[in-house]
N, C-alpha and C positions, 0 to 999 in steps of 0.2 A: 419424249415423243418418238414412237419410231416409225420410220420411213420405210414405205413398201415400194421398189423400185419399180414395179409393174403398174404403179397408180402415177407415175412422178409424169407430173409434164417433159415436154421436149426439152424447156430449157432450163429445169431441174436435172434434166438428167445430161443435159453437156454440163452442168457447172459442176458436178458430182462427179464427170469423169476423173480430176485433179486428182478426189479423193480416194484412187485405185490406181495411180502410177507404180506400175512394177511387180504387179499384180498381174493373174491371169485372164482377169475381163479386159473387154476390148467394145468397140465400137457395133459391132454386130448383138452384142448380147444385149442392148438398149433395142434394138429395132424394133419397129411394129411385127412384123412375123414373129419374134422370138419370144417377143411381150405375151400377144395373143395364144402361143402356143401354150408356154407356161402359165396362165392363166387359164385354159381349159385345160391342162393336166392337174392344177390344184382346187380345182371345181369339181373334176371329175372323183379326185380322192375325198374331196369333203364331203361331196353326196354320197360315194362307196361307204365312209366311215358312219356315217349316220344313218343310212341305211339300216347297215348292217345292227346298229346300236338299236334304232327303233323294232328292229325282227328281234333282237333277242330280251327286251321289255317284255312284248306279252307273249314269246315262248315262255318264258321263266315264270310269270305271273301263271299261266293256264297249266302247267308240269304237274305245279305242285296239286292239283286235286287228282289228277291218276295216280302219282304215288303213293297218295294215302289210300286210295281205292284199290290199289295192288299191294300194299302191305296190312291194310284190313282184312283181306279174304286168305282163303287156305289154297295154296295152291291155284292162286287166280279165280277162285272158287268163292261165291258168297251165297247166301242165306242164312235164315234165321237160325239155326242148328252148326253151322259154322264155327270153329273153334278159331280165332284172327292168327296169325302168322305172328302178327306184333300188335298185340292192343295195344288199343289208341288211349291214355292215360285221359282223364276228362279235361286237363289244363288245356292238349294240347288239340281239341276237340273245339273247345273255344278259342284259343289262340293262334295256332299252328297257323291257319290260312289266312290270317290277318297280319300277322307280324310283319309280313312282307311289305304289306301297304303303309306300317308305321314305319318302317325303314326306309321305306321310298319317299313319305313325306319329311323323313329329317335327310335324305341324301338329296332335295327337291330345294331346304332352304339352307343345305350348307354348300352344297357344290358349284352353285350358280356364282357362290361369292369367290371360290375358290377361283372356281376360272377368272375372273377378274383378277384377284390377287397374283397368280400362280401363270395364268395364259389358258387358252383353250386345248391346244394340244395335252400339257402337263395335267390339268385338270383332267381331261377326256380318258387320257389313259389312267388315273386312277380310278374312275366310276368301273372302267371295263375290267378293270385289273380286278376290283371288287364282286364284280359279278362271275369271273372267272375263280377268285376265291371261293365265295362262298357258292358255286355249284361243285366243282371238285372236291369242298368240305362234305357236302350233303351227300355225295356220292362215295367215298374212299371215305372217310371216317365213322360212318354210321353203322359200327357194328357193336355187339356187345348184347347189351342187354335190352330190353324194348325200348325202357324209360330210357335209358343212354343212346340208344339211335334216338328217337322222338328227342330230347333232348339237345343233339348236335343238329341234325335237321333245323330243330327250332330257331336257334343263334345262327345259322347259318340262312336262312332266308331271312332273318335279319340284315344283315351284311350284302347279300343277294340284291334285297329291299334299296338298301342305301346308293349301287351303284346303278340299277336299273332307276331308281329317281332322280339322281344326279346326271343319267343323261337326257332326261326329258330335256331340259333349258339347253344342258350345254352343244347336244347334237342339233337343237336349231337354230342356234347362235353358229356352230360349225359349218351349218348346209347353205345359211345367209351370210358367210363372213365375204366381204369383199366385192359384192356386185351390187348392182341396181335393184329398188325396195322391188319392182313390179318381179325380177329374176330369183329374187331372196323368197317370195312368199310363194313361186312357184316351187322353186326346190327345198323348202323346208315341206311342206304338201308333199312332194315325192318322197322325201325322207320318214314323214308318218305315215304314207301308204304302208309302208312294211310291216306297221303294226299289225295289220289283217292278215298276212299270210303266218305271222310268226304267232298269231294267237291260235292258230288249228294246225301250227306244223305235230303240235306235240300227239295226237288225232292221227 
């Protein structure tokens, strides 16, 4: 079980001093001031982290239909007479804008276990780590031939998929870690407001 020295009682935390003789803590870093401090500097980074996690869900989710609308036309240029820049192969016509959401529903029922398993932190930075793969993938390796971009693209919002679903659970488990339910469900709400701004940043 481990102990969060910012939640210990008073006299948790003298009988705990024992267990830091000769050490750099001291009596001052138990205080109420120092307690309350670090406690809204590690509130304020959980709601930063989640935040930022929920803006970059539905950026990445809303991306991908302008880039197939900018690599379908000529020159930024559509209509019927149109010759495509990179036809859209029919697989990825049916798939391409969907893979995402199958990646997000299996990064949805494995990463929530993970964090358990693993911790919130360690988990968290693999979903982001994942959505920083696979945007960097779709971007820097999608050259070649059409069906080989459409191709990489593809697997790559896959992956995209897994780490944008994986932080749905784990960033409001991150934004509610450590305070009062009434404080938890205010800033998990703060934390999915960002979904709106980061669905039309790509606009």
């Amino acid at each position: 079980q481990t102990t969060i020295f910012p939640t210990m009682t008073v006299a948790a935390r003298n009988d705990s001093y024992s267990d830091f003789e000769g050490s750099n803590l001291n009596e001052e870093d138990f205080s109420p001031q120092k307690t309350k401090k670090n406690e809204s500097c590690c509130c304020s980074i959980n709601c930063l982290v989640s935040g930022l996690s929920n803006f970059s869900i539905q950026y990445n989710y809303a991306s991908a239909s302008i880039a197939t609308a900018i690599m379908t036309s000529h020159h930024d240029a559509l209509g019927p007479n149109i010759r495509e820049d990179y036809p859209e192969p029919m697989w990825a016509k049916e798939f391409l804008l969907s893979i995402v959401f199958t990646g997000s529903v299996v990064g949805m029922l494995t990463m929530g276990y993970l964090g358990d398993f693993l911790g919130l932190k360690v988990a968290l930075a693999m979903t982001n780590g994942m959505i920083v793969l696979g945007a960097l993938a779709s971007a820097t390796l999608s050259w070649g031939s059409a069906e080989t971009v459409w191709t990489v693209i593809f697997w790559s919002r896959f992956i995209l998929g897994m780490g944008v679903g994986g932080n749905y659970p784990l960033s409001a488990a991150k934004a509610s870690q450590s305070i009062p339910l009434k404080e938890a469900i205010a800033r998990t709400g703060a934390a999915f407001f960002w979904q709106g701004p980061g669905s039309v940043a790509p606009y």
